[in-house]
FIMI-492615 format. One record per residue (C-alpha): x, y, z; residue in one letter. Coordinates in steps of 0.001 Angstrom, whole numbers, padded with zeros to 6 digits, always signed. Example, Ala and Ser with C-alpha at 12.3 -4.5 7.8 and 13.67 -1.06 7.14 Angstrom:
2
+012300-004500+007800A +013670-001060+007140S 
//
This chain:
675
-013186-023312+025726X -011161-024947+022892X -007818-023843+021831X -005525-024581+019278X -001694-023899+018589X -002536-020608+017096X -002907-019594+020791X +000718-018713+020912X +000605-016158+017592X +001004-012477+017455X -001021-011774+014638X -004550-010562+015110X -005783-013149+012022X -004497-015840+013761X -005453-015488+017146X -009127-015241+015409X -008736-018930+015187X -007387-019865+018359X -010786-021136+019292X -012051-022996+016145X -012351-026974+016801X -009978-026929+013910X -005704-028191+015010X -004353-024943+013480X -000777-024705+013574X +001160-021537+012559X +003739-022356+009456X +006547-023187+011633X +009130-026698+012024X +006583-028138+014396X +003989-028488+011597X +006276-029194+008822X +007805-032055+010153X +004692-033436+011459X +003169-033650+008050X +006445-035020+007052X +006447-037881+009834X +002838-038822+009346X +003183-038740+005712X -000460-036280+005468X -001110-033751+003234X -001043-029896+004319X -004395-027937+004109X -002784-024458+004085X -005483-021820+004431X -003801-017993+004028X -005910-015175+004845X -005720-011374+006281X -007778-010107+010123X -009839-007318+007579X -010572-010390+004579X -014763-010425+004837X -014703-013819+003013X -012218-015373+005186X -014437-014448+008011X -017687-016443+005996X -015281-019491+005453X -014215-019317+009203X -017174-019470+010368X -019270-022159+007777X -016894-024373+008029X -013296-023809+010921X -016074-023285+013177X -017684-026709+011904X -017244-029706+014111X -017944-032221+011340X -015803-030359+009518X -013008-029817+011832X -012707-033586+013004X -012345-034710+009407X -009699-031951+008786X -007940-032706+011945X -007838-036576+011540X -006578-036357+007456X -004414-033384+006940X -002101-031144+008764X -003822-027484+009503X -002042-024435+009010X -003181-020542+008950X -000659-018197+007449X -001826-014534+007743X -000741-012816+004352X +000311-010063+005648X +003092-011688+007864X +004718-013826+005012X +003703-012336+001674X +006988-014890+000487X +004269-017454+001677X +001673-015981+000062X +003201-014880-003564X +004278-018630-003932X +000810-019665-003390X -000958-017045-004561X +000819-017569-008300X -000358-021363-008002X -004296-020123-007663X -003441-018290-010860X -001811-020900-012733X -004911-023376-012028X -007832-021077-012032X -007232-017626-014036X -007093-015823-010439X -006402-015332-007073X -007818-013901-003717X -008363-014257+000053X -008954-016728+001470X -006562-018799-000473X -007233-022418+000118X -004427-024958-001052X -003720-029081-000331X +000236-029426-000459X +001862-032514-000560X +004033-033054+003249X +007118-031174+001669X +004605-028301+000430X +004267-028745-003500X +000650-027655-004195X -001624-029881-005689X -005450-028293-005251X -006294-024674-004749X -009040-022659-004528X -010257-019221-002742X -013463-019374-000883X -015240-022955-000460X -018748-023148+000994X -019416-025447+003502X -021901-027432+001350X -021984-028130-003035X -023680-024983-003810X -023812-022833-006619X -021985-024982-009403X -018884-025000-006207X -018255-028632-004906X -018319-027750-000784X -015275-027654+001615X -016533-030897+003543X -016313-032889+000003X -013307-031332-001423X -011124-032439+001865X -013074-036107+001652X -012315-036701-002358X -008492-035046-001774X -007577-037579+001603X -009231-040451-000869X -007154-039412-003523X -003666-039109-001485X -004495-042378+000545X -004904-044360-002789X -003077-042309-005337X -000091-040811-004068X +002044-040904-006674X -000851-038990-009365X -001023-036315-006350X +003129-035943-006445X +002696-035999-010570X +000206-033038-010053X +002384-031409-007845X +005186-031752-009726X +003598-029990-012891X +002303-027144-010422X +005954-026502-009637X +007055-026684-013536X +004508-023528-014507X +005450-021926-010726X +009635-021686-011781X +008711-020132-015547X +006663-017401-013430X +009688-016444-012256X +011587-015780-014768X +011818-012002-016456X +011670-010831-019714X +014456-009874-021675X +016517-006538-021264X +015295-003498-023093X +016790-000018-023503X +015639+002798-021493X +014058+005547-023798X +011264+007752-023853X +008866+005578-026371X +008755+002931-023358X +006467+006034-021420X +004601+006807-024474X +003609+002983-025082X +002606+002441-021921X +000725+005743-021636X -001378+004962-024240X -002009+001369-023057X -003234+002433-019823X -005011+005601-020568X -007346+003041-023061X -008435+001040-019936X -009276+004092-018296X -013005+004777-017254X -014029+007958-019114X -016816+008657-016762X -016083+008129-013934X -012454+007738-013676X -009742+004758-012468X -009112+001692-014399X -011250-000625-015948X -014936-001577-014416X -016546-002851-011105X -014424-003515-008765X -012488-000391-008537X -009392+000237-006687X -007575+003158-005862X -004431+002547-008120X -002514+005368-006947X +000752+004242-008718X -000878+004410-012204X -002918+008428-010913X +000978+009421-010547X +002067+008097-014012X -001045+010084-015824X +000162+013375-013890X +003762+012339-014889X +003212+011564-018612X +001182+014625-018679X +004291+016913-017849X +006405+014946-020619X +003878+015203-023357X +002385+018230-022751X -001043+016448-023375X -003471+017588-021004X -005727+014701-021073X -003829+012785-018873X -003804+015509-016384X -007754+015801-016520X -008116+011891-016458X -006323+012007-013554X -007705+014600-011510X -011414+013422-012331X -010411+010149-010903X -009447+011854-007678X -012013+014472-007276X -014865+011070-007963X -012939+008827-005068X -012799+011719-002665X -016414+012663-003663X -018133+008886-003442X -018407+006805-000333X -014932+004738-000912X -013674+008214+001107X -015114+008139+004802X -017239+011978+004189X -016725+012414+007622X -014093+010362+009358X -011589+010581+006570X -009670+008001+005039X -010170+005356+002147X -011591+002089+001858X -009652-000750+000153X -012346-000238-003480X -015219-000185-004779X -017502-002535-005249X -018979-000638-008188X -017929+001628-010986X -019023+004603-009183X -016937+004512-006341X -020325+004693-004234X -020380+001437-002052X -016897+000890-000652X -015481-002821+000932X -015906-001062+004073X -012109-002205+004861X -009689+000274+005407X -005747-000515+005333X -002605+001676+006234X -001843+001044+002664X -004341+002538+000796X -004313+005786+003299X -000520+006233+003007X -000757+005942-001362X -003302+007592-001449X -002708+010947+000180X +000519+011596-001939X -001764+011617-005352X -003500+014453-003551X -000608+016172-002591X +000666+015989-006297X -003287+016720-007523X -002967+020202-005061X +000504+021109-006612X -000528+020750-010028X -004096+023227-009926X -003705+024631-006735X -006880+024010-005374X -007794+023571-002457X -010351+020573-002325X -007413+018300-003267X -005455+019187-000219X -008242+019198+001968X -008550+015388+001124X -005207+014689+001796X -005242+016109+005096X -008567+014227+006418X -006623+011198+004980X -003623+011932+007166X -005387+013288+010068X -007583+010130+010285X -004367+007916+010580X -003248+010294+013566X -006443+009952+014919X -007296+006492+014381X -004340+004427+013610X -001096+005455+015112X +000114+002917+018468X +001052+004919+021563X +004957+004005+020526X +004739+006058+017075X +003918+002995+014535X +000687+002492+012622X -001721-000348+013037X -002356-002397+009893X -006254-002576+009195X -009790-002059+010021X -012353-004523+009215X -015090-003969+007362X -017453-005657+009467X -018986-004134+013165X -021169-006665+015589X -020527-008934+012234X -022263-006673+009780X -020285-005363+006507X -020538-001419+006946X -023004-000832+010001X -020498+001273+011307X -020480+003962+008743X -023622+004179+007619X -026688+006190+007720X -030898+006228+008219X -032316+009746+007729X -033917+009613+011012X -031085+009062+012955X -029243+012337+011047X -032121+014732+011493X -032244+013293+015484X -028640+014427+015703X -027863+017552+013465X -031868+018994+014492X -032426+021872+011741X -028895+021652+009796X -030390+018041+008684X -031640+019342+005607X -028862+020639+004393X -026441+018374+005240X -028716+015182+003788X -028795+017571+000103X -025367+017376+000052X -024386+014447+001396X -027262+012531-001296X -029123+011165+002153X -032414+009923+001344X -035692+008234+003359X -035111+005064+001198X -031305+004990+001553X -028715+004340-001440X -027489+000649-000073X -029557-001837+001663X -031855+000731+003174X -028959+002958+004807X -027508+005937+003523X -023512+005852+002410X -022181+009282+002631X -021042+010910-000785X -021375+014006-002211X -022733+014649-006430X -023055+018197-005560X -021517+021770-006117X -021536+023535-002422X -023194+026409-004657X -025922+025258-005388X -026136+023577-002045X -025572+027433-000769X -028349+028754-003410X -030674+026562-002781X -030890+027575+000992X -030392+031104+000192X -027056+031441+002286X -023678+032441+001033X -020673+029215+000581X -018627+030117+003309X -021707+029628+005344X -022920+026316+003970X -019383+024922+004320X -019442+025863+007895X -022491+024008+008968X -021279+020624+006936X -018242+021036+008935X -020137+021645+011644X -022585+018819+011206X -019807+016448+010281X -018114+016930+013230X -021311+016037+015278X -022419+012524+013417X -018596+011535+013940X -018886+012104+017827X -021623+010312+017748X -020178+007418+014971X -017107+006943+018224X -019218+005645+020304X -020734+002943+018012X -019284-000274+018426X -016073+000144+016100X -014770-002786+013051X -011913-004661+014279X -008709-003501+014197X -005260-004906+013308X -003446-004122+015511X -000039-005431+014555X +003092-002677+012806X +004343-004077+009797X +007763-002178+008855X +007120-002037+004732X +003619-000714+005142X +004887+002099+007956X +007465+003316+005396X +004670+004186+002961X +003475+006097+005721X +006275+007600+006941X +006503+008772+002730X +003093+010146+002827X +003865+012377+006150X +006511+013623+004847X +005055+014851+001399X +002142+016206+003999X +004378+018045+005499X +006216+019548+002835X +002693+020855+001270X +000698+022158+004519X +003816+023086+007130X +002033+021046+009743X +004423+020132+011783X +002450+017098+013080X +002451+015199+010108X +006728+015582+010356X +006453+014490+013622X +004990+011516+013037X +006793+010565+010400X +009978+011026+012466X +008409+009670+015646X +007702+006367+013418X +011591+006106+012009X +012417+005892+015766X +009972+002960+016033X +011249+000860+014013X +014817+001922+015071X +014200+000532+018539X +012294-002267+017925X +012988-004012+014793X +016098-004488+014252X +017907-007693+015046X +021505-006024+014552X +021806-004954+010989X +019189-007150+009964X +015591-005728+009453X +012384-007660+011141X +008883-007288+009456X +006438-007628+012016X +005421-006202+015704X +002729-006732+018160X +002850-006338+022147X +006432-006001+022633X +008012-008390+019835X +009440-008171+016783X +009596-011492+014174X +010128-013271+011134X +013101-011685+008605X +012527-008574+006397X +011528-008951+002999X +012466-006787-000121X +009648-004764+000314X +010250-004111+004044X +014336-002827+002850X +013185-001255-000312X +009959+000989+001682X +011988+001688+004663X +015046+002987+002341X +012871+005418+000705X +011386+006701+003661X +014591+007702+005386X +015417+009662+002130X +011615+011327+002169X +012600+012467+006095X +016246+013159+005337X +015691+015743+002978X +013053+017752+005092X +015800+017291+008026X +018801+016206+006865X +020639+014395+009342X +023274+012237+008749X +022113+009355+010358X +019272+009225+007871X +020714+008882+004915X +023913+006778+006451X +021444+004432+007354X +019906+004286+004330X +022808+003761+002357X +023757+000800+004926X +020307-000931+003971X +020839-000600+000390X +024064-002262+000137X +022634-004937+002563X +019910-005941+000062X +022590-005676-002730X +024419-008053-000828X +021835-010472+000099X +018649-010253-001777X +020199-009476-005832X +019817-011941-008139X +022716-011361-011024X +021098-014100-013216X +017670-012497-014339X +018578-008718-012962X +016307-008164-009995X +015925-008505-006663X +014544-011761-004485X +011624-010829-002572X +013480-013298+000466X +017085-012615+001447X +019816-015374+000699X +019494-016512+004426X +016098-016654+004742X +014056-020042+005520X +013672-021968+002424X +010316-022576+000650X +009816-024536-002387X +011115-021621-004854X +012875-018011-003714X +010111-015901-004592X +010139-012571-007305X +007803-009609-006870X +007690-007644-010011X +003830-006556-009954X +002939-003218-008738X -001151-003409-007827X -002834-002948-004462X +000851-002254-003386X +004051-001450-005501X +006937-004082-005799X +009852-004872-004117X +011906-004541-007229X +010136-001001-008539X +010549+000550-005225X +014261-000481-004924X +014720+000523-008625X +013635+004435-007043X +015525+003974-003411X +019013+003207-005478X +018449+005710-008130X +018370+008016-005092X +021172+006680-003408X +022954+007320-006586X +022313+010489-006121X +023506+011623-002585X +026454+009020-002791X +027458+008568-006312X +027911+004996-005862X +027906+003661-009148X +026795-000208-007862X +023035+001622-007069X +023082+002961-010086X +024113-000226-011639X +021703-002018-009944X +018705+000679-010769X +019332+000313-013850X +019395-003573-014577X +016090-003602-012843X +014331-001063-015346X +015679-002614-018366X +014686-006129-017299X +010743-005020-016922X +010507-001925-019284X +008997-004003-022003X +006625-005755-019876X +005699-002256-018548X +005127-000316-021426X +002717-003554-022706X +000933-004030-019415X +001441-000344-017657X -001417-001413-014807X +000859-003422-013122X +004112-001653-013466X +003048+002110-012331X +005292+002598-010042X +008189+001214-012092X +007253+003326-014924X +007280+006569-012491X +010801+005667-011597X +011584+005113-015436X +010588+008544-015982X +012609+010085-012872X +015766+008259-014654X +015110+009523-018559X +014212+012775-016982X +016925+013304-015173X +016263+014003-011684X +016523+017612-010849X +019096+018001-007569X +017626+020911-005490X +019121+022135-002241X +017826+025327-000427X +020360+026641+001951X +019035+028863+005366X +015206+027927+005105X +014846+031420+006509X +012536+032746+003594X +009532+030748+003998X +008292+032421+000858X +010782+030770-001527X +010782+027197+000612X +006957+027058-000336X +006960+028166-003555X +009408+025418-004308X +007530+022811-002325X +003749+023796-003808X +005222+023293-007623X +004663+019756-008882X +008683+018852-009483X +008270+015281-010016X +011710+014313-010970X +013278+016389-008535X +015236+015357-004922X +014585+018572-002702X +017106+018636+000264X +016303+021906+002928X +019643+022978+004946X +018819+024500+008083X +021777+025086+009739X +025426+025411+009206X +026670+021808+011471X +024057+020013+008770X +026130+021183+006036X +029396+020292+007318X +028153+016988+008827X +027203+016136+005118X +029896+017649+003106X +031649+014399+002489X +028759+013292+000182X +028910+014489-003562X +025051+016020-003455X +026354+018648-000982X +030836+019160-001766X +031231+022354-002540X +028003+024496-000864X +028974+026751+001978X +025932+027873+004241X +024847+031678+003409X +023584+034419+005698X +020344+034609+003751X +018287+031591+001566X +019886+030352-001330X +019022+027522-003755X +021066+024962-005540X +019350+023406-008674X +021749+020890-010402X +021152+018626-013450X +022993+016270-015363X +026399+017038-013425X +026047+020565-013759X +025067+023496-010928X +023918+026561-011092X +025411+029591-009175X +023605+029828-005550X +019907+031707-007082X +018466+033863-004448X +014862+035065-006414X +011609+033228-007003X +012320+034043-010694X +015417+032523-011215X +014902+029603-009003X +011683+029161-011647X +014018+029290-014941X +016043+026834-013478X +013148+023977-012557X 
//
């Protein structure tokens, strides 16, 4: 069997194309300087293990011999998976945009031999079809063009890399106030789907930074409409079939404005955002349904992707025995086979039909009430919820042993943090002390295996660790310890956090434009030090380590995080309050800062009562540390959060604002005037 130099990767995407008749190299020295030596152009294909169109280009035409012998002979081949080097993939990913109005995976680019872009693209097919020239003519016309014309390719280039460096640069420094949230609460609630909830039309995706702004802006402005928008977003997700009915968990969107047929992928991402918009959705009304989400979420990342060592896997494909969906969905038949008598009721409520709602299969999702589910069969609620549980249960015994989508196996640090976040916000709503555990177990992961002394790693996969941090790896991991350090507050949290933050104010700050680099000063050199400032499928380097040193502020009173929060907010406020969809998360941290985070600590946990009535109110600005014991206190007394406090014989609570505390309050009623 063929093999190519992608044999020697760690990444599942990679090792996909190990086999293909195509030279791959990884992006490494090796390839660099051969493209260098033999003077030929790169073909640079970037893609992720779960990408459904990568997989179609793979196969029409990496799998091609044709193909691959023209590709081998004329350029220099290398696969970059996304997720590995997003540095890699921003660059590129900005060019797409520049030249064609958007991006996407695969992303398929021809770079000059020191890696200046000159022709991208996403998807190719094999052949000239549909108005696209093919893949096999592109790579003839480009090696033409470079054999005959170098120096028009290198002018080309050279304009791509003009328009790349004035991406970079940010807008200019606005003040922080209140009508920055209003703006940009307007702007986004217009793009909003009145229907059926989320953002704009088909595709959908989750969007969970911009759910938590609506619930935010809805506590500042007292307008309920946000609030409503918000929660009929949710309770439409978590009722079509982009939630897994009975497995749990999300898929990556839509594919329509419905939120009925999902891109069957599903990514640690999405499953740690999402969960802590239903957390917030259960604080806010109290009910039940929203919770009960939130836990399926979580348990089905216990279940399905947590590693024997304590990290979580990346992905699951959409695809099974190299159909998109085959493992989730439905015939009738084959329900009423399995669930016998229940069928009926089950298929009513689950909208399962003899013709099927995609393709002739049935995707799970639910339009409605259990009542009249429960009316309709003359039984009572309870009882009706008791045989879908019942029946669920069953058809996902029997889903386990289909043949399962692939998974991705490898741990990548930034996208474990989220998770680590969304256990811990699990935790603090349901008690369950599984979901602390994990998120604990998973700190101790990344503890012992990636760090290269005080340097972070990104990646792991069967016993190694690789390639440098990034901003997002710091900036995730940083908030993370804080979400775990003020369930448990040991010291070793929350010294290491503070030792990460002045690391990527040391190496990754950029004092000229007021934000961080998404590389750190001593990482490998591409041809510009990339910026992320976007928050979409996943929030920013920059918002998230605008909210890690606000909170750092906090427990330390450093003024440099401050300093540094700061800068970052004013430099993007104005682009946020104009284009809120891609700054949600930045505008949640905006509103912690104007706000004024609330400082609570509960001393001697001992009344449970008052510990969950604190943790079940929706206290968005608020940092929440729980004192269990006496040796915390004194270990931490030589931070400003906690000078002062003295442990007590029975629960007491600190709420402090604005440099001032209150006395200890020791009632459920004064605690509540206070927050």
């Amino acid at each position: 069997m063929v093999e190519n130099n992608l044999i020697h990767e760690t990444s599942p995407y990679l090792l996909q194309h190990a086999h293909n008749p195509v030279d791959w190299y990884g992006w490494n020295e090796t390839a660099l300087k051969k493209a260098k030596d033999e003077n030929k152009p790169i073909f640079l294909s970037i893609g992720y293990s779960s990408c459904h169109w990568c997989h179609v280009m793979a196969h029409e035409s990496f799998e091609n011999e044709d193909v691959a012998k023209f590709m081998n002979e004329n350029f220099v081949n290398i696969k970059v998976d996304r997720e590995e080097r997003p540095d890699i993939d921003d660059i590129y990913q900005k060019v797409c945009q520049i030249a064609t109005g958007q991006g996407g995976w695969p992303l398929s680019i021809f770079l000059t031999p020191d890696q200046k872009p000159f022709y991208v693209g996403t998807y190719f097919p094999v052949l000239d079809s549909y108005g696209r020239p093919g893949f096999g003519s592109i790579c003839r016309q480009l090696s033409q063009a470079w054999k005959e014309n170098p120096k028009d390719i290198e002018k080309s280039a050279e304009r791509f890399l003009d328009a790349l460096q004035k991406t970079e640069t940010v807008a200019v420094s606005t003040k922080l106030e209140r009508v920055i949230l209003d703006e940009a609460a307007m702007n986004l609630f217009q793009i909003g789907d009145p229907t059926f909830g989320g953002f704009g039309s088909a595709p959908k995706f989750p969007n969970a930074a911009n759910i938590s702004f609506m619930f935010r802006y809805a506590k500042l402005s007292g307008l309920s409409k946000f609030n409503e928008f918000a929660l009929k977003t949710l309770r439409k997700m978590a009722k079509g079939g982009i939630f897994d009915q009975i497995g749990g968990g999300f898929s990556r969107y839509s594919t329509d404005a419905k939120w009925l047929v999902p891109h069957f992928e599903k990514m640690l991402y999405d499953n740690a955002l999402i969960p802590v918009n239903y957390a917030e959705a259960y604080q806010i009304t109290k009910d039940p349904f929203y919770l009960d989400v939130m836990q399926k979420t979580l348990d089905f990342v216990l279940r399905d992707m947590t590693s024997p060592e304590g990290g979580f896997y990346s992905a699951y494909d959409a695809d099974s025995e190299g159909i998109e969906g085959k493992f989730y969905v439905w015939k009738k038949s084959e329900i009423k086979e399995i669930l016998g008598d229940d069928a009926d009721l089950f298929c009513l409520y689950f909208d399962v039909t003899d013709g099927g709602n995609w393709e002739g299969n049935n995707i799970l999702c639910n339009n409605l009430n259990l009542s009249t589910v429960a009316f309709n069969f003359g039984i009572t609620e309870q009882k009706a919820q008791e045989i879908i549980n019942s029946c669920s249960e069953k058809l996902l015994k029997v889903r386990s042993t289909r043949v399962s989508p692939g998974l991705d196996d490898k741990i990548l640090v930034s996208w474990n943090s989220l998770m680590i976040t969304a256990f811990a916000k699990g935790y603090r709503i349901t008690n369950d002390t599984r979901y602390l555990n994990a998120a604990k177990n998973c700190i101790s992961f990344i503890e012992n295996n990636l760090f290269e002394g005080d340097k972070l790693l990104r990646t792991y996969k069967n016993g190694s660790a690789k390639i440098d941090g990034y901003l997002e790896d710091y900036s995730y991991f940083v908030n993370a310890l804080l979400d775990v350090f003020e369930i448990e507050p040991e010291k070793k949290y929350l010294e290491l956090a503070l030792k990460l933050g002045n690391h990527l104010v040391d190496h990754f700050w950029d004092s000229n434009t007021n934000s961080f680099f998404m590389t750190s000063d001593n990482h490998e050199k591409l041809i510009i030090r990339p910026k992320s400032n976007y928050d979409l499928s996943l929030p920013s380097g920059n918002s998230v380590s605008a909210f890690a040193m606000l909170r750092l502020y906090h427990f330390s009173q450093t003024q440099n995080f401050l300093d540094v929060s700061t800068k970052i907010m004013e430099s993007q406020a104005q682009m946020a309050a104009e284009n809120p969809f891609g700054f949600g998360y930045l505008l949640n941290t905006i509103f912690c800062y104007l706000q004024k985070p609330l400082e609570i600590t509960i001393i001697n946990t001992e009344n449970s009562n008052i510990c969950n009535t604190i943790f079940t109110t929706y206290l968005p600005n608020s940092f929440i540390v729980t004192i269990h014991n006496s040796p915390q206190l004194d270990d931490l007394s030589k931070y400003p959060f906690f000078a002062g406090k003295t442990f007590q014989d029975k629960t007491r609570v600190f709420v402090c604002k604005d440099f001032t505390c209150s006395l200890p309050l020791q009632s459920i009623d004064e605690i509540n005037s206070h927050l």
